[in-house]
PDB file with SEQRES, HELIX, SHEET and CRYST1 records, atoms N, CA, C and O in Angstrom:
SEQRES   1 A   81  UNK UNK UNK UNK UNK UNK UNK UNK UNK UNK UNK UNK UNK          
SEQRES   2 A   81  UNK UNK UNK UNK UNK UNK UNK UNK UNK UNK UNK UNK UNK          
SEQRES   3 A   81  UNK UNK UNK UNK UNK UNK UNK UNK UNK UNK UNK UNK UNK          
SEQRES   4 A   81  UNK UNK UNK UNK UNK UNK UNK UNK UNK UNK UNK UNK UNK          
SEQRES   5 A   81  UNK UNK UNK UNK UNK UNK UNK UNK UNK UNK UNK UNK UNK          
SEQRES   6 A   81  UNK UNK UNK UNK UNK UNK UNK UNK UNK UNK UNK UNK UNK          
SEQRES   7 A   81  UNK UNK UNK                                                  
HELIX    1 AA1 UNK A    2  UNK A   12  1                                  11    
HELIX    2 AA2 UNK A   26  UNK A   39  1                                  14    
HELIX    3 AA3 UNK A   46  UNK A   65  1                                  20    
HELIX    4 AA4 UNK A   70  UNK A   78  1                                   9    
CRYST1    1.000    1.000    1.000  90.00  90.00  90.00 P 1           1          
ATOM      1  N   UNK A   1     -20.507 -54.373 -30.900  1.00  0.00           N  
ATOM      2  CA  UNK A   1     -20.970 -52.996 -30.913  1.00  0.00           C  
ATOM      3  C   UNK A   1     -20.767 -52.365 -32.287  1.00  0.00           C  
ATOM      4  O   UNK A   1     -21.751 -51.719 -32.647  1.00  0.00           O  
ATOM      5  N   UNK A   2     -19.593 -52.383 -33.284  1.00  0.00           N  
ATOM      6  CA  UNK A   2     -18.863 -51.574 -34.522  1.00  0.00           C  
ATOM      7  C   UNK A   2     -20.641 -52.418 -35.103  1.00  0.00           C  
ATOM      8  O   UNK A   2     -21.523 -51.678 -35.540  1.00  0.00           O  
ATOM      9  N   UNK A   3     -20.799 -53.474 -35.028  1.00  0.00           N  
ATOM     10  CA  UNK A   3     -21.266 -54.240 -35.873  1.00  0.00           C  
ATOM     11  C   UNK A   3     -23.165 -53.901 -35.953  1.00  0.00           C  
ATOM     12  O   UNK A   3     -23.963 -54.079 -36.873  1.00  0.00           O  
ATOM     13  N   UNK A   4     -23.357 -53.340 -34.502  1.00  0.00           N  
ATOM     14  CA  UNK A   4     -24.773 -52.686 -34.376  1.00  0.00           C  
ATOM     15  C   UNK A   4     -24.459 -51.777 -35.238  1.00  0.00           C  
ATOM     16  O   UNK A   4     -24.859 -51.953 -36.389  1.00  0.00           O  
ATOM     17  N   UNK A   5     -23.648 -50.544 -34.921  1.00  0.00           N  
ATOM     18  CA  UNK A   5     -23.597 -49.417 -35.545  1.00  0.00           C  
ATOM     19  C   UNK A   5     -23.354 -49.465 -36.647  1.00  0.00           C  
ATOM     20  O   UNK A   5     -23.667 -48.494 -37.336  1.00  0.00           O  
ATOM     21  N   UNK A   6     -22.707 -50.597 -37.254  1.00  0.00           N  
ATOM     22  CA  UNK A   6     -23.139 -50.374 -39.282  1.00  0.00           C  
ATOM     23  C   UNK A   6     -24.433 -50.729 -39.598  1.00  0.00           C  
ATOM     24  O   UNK A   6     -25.208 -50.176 -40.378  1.00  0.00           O  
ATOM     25  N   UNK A   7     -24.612 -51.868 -38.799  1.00  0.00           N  
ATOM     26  CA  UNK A   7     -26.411 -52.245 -39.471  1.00  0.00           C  
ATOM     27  C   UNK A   7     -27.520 -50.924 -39.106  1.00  0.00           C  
ATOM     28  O   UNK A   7     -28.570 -50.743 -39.724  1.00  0.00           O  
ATOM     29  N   UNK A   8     -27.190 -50.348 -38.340  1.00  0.00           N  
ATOM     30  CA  UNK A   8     -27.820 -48.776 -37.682  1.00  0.00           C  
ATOM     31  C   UNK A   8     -27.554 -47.973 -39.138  1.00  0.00           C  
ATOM     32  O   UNK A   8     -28.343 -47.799 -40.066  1.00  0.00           O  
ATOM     33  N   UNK A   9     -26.669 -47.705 -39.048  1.00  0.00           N  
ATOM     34  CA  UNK A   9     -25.966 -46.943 -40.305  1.00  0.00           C  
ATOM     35  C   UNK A   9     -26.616 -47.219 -41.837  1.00  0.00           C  
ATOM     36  O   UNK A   9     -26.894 -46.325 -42.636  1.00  0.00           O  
ATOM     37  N   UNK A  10     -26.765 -48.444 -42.026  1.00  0.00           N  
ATOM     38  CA  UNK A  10     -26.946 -49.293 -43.181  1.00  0.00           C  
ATOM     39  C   UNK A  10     -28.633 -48.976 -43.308  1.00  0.00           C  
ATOM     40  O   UNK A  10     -29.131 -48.694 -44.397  1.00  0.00           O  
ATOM     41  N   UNK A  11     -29.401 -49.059 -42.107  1.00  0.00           N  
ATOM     42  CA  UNK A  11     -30.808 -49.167 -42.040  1.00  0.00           C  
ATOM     43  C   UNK A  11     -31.289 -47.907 -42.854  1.00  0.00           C  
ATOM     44  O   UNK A  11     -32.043 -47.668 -43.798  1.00  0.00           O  
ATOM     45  N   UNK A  12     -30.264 -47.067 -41.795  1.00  0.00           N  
ATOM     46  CA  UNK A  12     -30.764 -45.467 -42.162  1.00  0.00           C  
ATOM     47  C   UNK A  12     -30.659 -45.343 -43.890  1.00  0.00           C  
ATOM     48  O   UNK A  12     -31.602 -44.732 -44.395  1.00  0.00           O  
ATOM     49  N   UNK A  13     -30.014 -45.659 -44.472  1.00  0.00           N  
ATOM     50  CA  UNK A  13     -29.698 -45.340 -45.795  1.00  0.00           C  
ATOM     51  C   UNK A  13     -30.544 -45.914 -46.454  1.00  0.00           C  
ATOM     52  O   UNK A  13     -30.219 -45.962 -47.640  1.00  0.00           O  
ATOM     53  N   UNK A  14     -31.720 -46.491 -46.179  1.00  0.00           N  
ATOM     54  CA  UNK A  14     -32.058 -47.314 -47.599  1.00  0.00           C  
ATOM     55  C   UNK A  14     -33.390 -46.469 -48.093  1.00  0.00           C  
ATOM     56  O   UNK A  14     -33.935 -45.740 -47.265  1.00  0.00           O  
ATOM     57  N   UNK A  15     -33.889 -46.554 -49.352  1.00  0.00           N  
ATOM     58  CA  UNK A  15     -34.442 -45.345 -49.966  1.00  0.00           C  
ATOM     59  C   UNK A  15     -35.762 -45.459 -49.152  1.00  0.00           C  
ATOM     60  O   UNK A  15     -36.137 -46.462 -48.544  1.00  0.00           O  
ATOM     61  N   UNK A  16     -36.362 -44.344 -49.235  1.00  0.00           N  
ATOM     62  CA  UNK A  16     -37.670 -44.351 -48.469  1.00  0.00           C  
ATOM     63  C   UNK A  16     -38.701 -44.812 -49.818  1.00  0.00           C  
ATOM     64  O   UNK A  16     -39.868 -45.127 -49.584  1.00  0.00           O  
ATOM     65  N   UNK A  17     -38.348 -44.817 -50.739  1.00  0.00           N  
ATOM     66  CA  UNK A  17     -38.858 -45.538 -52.553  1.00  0.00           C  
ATOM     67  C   UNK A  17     -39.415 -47.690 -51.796  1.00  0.00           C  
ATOM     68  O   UNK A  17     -40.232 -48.542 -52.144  1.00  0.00           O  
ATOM     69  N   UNK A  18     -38.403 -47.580 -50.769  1.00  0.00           N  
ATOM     70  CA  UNK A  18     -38.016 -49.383 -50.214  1.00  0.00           C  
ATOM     71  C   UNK A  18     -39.402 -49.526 -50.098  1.00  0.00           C  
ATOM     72  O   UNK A  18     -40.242 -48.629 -50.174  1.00  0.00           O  
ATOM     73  N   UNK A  19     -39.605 -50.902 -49.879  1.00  0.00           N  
ATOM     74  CA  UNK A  19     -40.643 -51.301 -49.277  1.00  0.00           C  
ATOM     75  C   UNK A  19     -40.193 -51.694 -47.940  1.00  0.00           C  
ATOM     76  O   UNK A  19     -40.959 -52.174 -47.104  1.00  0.00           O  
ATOM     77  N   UNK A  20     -39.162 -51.524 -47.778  1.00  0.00           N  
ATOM     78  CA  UNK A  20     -38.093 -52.204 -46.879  1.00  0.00           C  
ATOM     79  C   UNK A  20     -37.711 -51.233 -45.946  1.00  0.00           C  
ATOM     80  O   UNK A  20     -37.109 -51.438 -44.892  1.00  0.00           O  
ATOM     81  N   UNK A  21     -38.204 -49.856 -46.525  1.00  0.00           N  
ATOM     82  CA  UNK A  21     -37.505 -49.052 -45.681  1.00  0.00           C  
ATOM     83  C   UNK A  21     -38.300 -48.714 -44.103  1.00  0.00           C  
ATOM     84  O   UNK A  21     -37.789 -48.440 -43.018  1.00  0.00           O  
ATOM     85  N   UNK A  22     -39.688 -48.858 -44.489  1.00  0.00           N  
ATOM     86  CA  UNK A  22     -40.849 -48.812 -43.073  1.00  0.00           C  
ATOM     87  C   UNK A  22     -40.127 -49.358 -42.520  1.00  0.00           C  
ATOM     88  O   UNK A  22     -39.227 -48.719 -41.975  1.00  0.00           O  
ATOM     89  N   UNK A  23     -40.181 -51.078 -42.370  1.00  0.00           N  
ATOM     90  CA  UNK A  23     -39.469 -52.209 -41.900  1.00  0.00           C  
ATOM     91  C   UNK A  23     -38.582 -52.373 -41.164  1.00  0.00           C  
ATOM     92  O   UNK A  23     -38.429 -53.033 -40.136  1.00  0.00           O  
ATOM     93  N   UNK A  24     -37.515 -51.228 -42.197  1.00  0.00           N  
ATOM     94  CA  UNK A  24     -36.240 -51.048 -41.281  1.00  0.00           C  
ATOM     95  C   UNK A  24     -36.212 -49.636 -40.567  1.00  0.00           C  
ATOM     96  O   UNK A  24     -35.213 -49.058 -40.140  1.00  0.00           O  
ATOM     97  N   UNK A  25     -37.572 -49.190 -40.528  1.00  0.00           N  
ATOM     98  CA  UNK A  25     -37.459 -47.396 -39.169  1.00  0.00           C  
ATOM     99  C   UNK A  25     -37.703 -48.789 -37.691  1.00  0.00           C  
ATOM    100  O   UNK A  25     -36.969 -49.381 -36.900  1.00  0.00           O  
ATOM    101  N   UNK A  26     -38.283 -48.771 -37.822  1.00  0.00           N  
ATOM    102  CA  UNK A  26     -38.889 -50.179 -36.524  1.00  0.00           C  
ATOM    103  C   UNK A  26     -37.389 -50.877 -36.108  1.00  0.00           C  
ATOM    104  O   UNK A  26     -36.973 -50.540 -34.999  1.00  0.00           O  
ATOM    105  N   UNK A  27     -36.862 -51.461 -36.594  1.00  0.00           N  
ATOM    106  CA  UNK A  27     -36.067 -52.486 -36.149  1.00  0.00           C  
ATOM    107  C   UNK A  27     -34.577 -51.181 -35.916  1.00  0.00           C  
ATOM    108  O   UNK A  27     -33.713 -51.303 -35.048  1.00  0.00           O  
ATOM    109  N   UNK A  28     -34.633 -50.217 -36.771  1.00  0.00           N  
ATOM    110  CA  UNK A  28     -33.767 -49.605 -36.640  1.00  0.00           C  
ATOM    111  C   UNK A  28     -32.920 -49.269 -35.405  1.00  0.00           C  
ATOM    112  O   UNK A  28     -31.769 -49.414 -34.992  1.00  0.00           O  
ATOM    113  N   UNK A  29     -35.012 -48.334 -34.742  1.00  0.00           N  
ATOM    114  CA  UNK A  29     -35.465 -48.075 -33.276  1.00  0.00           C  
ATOM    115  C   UNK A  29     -34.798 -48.994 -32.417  1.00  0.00           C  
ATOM    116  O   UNK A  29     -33.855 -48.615 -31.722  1.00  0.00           O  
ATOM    117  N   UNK A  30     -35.386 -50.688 -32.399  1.00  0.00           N  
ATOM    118  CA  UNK A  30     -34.531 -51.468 -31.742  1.00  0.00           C  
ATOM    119  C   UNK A  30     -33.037 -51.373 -31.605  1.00  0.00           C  
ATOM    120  O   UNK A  30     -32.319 -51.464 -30.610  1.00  0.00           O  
ATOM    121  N   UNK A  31     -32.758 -51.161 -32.902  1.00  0.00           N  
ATOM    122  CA  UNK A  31     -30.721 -51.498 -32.650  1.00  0.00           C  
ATOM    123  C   UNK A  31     -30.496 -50.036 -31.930  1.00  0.00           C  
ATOM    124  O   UNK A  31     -29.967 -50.267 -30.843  1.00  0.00           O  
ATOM    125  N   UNK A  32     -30.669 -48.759 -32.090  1.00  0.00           N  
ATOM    126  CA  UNK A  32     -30.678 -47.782 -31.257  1.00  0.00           C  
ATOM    127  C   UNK A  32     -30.750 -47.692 -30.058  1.00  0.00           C  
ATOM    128  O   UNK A  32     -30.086 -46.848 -29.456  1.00  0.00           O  
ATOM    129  N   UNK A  33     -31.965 -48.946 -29.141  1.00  0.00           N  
ATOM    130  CA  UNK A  33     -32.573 -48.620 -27.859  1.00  0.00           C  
ATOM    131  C   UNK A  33     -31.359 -49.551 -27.149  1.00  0.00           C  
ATOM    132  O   UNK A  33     -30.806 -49.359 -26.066  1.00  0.00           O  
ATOM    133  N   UNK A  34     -31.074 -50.924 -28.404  1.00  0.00           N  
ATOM    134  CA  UNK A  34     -29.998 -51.643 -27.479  1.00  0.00           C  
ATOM    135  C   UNK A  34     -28.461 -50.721 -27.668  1.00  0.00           C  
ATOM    136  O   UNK A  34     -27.718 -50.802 -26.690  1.00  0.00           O  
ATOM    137  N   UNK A  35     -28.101 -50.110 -28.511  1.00  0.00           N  
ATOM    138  CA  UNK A  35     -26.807 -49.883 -28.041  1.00  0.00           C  
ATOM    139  C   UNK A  35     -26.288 -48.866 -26.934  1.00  0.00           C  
ATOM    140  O   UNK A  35     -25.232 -48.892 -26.302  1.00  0.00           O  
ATOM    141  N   UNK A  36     -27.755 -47.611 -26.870  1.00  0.00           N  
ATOM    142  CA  UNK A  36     -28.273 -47.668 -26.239  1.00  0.00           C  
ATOM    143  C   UNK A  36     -27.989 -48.107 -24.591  1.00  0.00           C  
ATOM    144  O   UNK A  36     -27.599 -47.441 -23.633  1.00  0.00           O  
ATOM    145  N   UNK A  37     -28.214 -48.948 -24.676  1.00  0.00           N  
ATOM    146  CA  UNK A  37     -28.690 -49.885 -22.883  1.00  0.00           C  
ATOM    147  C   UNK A  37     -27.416 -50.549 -23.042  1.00  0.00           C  
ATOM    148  O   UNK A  37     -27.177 -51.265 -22.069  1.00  0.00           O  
ATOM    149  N   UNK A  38     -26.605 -50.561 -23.838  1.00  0.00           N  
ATOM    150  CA  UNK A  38     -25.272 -51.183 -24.006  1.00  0.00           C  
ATOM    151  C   UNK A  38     -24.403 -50.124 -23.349  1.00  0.00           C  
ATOM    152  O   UNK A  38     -23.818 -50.310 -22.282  1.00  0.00           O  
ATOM    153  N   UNK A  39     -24.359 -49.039 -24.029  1.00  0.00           N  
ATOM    154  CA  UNK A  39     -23.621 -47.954 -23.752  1.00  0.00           C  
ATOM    155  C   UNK A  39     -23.766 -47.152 -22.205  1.00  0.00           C  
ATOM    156  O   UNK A  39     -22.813 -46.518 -21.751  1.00  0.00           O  
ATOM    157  N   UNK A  40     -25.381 -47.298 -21.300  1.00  0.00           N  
ATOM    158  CA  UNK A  40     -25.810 -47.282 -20.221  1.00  0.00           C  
ATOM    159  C   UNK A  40     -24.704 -48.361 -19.457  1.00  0.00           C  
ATOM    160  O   UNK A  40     -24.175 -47.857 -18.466  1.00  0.00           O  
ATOM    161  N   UNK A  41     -24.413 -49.321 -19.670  1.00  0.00           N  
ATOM    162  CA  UNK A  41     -24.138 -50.668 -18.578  1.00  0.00           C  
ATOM    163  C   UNK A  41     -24.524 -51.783 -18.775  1.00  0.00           C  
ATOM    164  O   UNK A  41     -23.810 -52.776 -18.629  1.00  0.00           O  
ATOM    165  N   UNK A  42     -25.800 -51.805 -19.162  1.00  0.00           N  
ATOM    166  CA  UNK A  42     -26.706 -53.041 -19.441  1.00  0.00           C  
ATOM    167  C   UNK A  42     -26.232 -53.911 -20.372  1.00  0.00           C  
ATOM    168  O   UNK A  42     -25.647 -53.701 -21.435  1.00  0.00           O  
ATOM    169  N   UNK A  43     -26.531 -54.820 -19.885  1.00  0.00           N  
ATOM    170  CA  UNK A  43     -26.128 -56.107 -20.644  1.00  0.00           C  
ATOM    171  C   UNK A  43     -27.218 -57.041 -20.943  1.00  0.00           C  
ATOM    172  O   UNK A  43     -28.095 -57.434 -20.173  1.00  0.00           O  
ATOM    173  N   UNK A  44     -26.964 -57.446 -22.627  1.00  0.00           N  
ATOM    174  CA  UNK A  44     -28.706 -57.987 -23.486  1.00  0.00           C  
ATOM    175  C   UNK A  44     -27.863 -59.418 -23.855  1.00  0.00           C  
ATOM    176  O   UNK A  44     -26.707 -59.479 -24.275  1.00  0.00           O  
ATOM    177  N   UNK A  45     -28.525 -60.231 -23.652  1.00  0.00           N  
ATOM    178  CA  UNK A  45     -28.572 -61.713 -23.821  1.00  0.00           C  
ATOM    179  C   UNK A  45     -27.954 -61.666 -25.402  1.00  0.00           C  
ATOM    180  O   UNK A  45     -28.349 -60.841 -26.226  1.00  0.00           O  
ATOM    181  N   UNK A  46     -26.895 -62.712 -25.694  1.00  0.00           N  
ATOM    182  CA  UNK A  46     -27.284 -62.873 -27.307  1.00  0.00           C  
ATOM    183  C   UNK A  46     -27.593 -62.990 -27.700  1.00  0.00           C  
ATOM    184  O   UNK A  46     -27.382 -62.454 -28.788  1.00  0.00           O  
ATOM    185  N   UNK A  47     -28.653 -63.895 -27.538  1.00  0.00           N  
ATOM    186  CA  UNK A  47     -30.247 -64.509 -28.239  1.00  0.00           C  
ATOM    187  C   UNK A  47     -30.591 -63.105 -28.218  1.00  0.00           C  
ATOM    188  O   UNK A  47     -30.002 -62.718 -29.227  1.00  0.00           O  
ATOM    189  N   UNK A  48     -31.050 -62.287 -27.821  1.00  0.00           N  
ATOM    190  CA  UNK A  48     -31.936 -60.707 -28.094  1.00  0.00           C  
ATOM    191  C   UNK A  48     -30.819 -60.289 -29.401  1.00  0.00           C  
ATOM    192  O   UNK A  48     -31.408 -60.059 -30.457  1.00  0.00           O  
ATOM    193  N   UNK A  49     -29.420 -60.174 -29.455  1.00  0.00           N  
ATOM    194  CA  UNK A  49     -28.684 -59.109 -30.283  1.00  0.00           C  
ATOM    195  C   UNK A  49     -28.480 -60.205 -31.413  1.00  0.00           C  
ATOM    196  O   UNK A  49     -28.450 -59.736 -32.550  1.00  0.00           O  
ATOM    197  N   UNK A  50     -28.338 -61.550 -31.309  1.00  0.00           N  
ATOM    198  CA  UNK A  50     -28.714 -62.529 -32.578  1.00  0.00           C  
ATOM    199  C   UNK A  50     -29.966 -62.226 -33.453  1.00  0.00           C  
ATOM    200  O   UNK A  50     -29.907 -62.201 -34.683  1.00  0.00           O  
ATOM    201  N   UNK A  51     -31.215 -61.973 -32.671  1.00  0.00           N  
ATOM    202  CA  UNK A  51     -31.840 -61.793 -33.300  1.00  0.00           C  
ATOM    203  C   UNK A  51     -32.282 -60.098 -34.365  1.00  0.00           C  
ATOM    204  O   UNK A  51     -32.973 -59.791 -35.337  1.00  0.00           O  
ATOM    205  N   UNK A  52     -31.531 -59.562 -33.564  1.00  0.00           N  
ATOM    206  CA  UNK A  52     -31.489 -58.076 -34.118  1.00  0.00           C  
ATOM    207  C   UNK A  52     -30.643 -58.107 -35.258  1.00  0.00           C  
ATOM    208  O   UNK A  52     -31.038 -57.787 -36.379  1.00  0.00           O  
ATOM    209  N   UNK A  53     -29.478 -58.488 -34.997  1.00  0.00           N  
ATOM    210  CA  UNK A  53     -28.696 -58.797 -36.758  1.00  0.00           C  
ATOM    211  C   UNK A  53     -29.359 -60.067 -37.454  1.00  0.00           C  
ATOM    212  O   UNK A  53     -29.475 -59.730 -38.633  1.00  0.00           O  
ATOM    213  N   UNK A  54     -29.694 -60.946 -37.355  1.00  0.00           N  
ATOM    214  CA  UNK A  54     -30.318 -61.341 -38.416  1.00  0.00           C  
ATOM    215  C   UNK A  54     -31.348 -60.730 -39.235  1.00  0.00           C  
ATOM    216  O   UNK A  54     -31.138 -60.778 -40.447  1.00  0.00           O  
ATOM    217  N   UNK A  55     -32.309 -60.221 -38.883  1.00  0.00           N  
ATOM    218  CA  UNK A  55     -33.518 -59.370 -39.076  1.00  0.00           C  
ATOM    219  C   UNK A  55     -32.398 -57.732 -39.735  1.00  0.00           C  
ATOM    220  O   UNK A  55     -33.100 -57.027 -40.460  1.00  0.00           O  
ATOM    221  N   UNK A  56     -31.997 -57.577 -39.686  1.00  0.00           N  
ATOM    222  CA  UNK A  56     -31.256 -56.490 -40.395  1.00  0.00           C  
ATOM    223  C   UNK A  56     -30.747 -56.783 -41.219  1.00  0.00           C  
ATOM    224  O   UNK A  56     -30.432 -55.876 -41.990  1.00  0.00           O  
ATOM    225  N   UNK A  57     -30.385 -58.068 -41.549  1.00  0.00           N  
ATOM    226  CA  UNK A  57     -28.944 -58.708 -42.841  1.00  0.00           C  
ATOM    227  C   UNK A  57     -30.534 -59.225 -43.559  1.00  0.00           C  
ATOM    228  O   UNK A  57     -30.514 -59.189 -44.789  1.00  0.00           O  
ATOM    229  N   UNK A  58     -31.628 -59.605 -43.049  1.00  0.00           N  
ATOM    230  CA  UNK A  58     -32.568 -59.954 -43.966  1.00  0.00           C  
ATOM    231  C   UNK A  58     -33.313 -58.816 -44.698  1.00  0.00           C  
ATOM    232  O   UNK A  58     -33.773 -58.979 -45.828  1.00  0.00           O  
ATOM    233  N   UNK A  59     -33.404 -57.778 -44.082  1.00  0.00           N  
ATOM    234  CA  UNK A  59     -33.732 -56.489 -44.378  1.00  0.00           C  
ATOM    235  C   UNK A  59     -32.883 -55.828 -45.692  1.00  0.00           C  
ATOM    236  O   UNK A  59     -33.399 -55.491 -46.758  1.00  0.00           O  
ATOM    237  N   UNK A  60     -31.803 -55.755 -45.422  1.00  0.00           N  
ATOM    238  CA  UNK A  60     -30.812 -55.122 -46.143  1.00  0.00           C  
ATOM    239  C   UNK A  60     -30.598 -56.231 -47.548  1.00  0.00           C  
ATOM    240  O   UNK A  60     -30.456 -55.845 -48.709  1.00  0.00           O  
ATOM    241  N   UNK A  61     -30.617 -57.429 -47.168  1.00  0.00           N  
ATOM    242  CA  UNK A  61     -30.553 -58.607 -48.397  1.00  0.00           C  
ATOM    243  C   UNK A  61     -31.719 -57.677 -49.331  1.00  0.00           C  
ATOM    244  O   UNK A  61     -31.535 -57.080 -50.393  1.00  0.00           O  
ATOM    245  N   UNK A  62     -33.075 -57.815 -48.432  1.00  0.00           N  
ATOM    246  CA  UNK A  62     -34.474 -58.041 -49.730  1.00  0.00           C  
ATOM    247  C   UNK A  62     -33.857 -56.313 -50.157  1.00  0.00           C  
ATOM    248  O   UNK A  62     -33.666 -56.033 -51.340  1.00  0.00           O  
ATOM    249  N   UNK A  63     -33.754 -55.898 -49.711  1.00  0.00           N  
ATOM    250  CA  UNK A  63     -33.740 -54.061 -50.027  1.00  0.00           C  
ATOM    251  C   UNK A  63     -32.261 -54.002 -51.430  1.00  0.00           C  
ATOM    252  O   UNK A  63     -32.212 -53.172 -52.338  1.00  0.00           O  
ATOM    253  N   UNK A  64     -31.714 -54.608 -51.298  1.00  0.00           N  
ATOM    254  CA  UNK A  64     -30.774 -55.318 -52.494  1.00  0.00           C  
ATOM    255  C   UNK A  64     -31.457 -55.651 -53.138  1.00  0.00           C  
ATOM    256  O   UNK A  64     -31.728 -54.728 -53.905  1.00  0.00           O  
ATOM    257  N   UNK A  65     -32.072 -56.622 -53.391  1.00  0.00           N  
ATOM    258  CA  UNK A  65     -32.534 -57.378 -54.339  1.00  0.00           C  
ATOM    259  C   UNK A  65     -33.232 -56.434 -55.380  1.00  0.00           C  
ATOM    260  O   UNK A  65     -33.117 -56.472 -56.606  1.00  0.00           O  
ATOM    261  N   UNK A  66     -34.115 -55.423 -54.476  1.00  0.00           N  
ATOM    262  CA  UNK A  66     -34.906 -54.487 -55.808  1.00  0.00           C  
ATOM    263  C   UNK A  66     -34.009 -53.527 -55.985  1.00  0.00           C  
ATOM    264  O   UNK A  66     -34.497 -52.468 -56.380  1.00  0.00           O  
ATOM    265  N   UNK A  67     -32.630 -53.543 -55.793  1.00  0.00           N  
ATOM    266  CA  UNK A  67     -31.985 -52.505 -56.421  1.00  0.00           C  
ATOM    267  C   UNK A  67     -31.771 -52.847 -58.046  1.00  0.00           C  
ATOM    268  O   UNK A  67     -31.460 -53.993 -58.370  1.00  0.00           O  
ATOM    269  N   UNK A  68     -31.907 -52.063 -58.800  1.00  0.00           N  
ATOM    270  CA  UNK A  68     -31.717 -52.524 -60.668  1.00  0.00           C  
ATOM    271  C   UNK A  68     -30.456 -52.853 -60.357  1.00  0.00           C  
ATOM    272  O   UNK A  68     -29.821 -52.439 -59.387  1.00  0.00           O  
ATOM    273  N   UNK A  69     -29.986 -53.827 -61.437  1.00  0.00           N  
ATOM    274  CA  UNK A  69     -28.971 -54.049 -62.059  1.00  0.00           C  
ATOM    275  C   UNK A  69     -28.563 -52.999 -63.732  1.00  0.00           C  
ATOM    276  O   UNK A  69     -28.989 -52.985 -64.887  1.00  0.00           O  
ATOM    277  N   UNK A  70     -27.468 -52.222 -62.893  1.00  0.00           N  
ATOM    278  CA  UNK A  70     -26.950 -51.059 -63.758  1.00  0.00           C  
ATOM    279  C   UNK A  70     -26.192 -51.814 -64.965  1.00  0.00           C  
ATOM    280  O   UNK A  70     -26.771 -51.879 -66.050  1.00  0.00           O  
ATOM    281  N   UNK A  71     -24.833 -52.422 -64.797  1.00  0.00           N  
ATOM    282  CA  UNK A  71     -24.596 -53.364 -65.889  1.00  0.00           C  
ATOM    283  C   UNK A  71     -25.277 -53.571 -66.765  1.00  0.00           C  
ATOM    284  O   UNK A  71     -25.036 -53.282 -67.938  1.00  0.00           O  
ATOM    285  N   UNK A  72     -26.416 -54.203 -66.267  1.00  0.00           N  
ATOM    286  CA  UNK A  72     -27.322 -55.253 -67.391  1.00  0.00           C  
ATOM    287  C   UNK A  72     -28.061 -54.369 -68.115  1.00  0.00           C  
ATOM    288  O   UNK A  72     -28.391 -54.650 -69.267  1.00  0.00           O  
ATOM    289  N   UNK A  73     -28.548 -52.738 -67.302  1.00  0.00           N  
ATOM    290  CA  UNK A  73     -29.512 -51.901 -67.906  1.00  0.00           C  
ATOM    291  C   UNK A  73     -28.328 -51.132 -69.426  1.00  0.00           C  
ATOM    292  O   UNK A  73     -28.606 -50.642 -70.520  1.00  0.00           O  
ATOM    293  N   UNK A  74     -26.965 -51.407 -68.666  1.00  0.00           N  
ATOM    294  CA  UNK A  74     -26.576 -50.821 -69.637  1.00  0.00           C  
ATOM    295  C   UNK A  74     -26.280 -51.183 -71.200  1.00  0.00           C  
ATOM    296  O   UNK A  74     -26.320 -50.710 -72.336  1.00  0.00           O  
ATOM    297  N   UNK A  75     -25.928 -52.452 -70.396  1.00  0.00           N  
ATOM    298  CA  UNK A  75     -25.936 -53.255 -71.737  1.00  0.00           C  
ATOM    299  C   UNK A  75     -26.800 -53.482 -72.579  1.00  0.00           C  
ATOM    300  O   UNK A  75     -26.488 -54.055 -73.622  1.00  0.00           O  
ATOM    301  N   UNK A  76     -28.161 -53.066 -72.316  1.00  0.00           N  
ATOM    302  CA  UNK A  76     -29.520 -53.643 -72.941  1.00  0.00           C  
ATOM    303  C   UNK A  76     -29.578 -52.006 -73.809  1.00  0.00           C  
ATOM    304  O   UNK A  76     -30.241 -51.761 -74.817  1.00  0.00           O  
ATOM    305  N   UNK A  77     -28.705 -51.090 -73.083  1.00  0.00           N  
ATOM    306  CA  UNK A  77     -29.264 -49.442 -73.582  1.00  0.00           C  
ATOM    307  C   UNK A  77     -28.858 -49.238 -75.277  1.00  0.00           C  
ATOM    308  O   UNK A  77     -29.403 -48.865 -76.316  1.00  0.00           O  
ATOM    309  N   UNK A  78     -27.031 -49.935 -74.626  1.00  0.00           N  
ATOM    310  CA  UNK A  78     -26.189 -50.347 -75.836  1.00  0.00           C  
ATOM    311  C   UNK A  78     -26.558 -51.239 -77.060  1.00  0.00           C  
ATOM    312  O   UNK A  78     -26.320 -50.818 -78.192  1.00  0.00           O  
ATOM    313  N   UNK A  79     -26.990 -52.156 -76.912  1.00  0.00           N  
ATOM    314  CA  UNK A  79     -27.663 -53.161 -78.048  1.00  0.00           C  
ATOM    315  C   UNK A  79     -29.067 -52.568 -78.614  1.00  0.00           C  
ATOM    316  O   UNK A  79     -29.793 -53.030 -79.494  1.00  0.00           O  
ATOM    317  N   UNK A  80     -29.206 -51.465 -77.873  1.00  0.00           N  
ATOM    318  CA  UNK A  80     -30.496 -50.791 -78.541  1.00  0.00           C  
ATOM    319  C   UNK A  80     -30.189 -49.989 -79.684  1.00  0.00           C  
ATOM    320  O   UNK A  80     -30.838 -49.983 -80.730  1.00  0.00           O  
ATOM    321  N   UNK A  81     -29.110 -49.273 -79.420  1.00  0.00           N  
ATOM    322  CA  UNK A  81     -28.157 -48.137 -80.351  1.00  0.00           C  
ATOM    323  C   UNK A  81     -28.430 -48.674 -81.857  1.00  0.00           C  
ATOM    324  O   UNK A  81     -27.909 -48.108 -82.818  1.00  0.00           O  
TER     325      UNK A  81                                                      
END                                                                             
């Protein structure tokens, strides 16, 4: 459950700039509807909540990836000087 609610958490934050971020309103919805039906009583197969964190850790990976690298921008600002 802690572990829906960070990837929930995590989804919400990513810039709406993402390409990633559409991507993750959709799947978001999902982790919402299951915790959700979790918090109701219901009980979801792991295969269903396996597949909901993977698809979120892949989400959140690519949505990383186009974040700049600040370091490197800085260093390149510096050698410009």
């Amino acid at each position: 459950m802690a572990l829906l609610r960070l990837l929930t958490a995590r989804l919400e934050r990513l810039s709406v700039d993402s390409i990633w971020a559409r991507r993750a309103g959709g799947l978001r919805g999902s982790l919402i509807r299951a915790l959700e039906s979790i918090d109701s009583g219901a009980t979801l197969s792991a295969d269903q909540l396996d597949i909901l964190i993977e698809k979120s850790f892949l989400i959140l990976r690519s949505a990383a990836r186009e974040i700049p690298d600040a370091e490197a921008q800085w260093r390149k600002l510096k050698g410009q000087v």
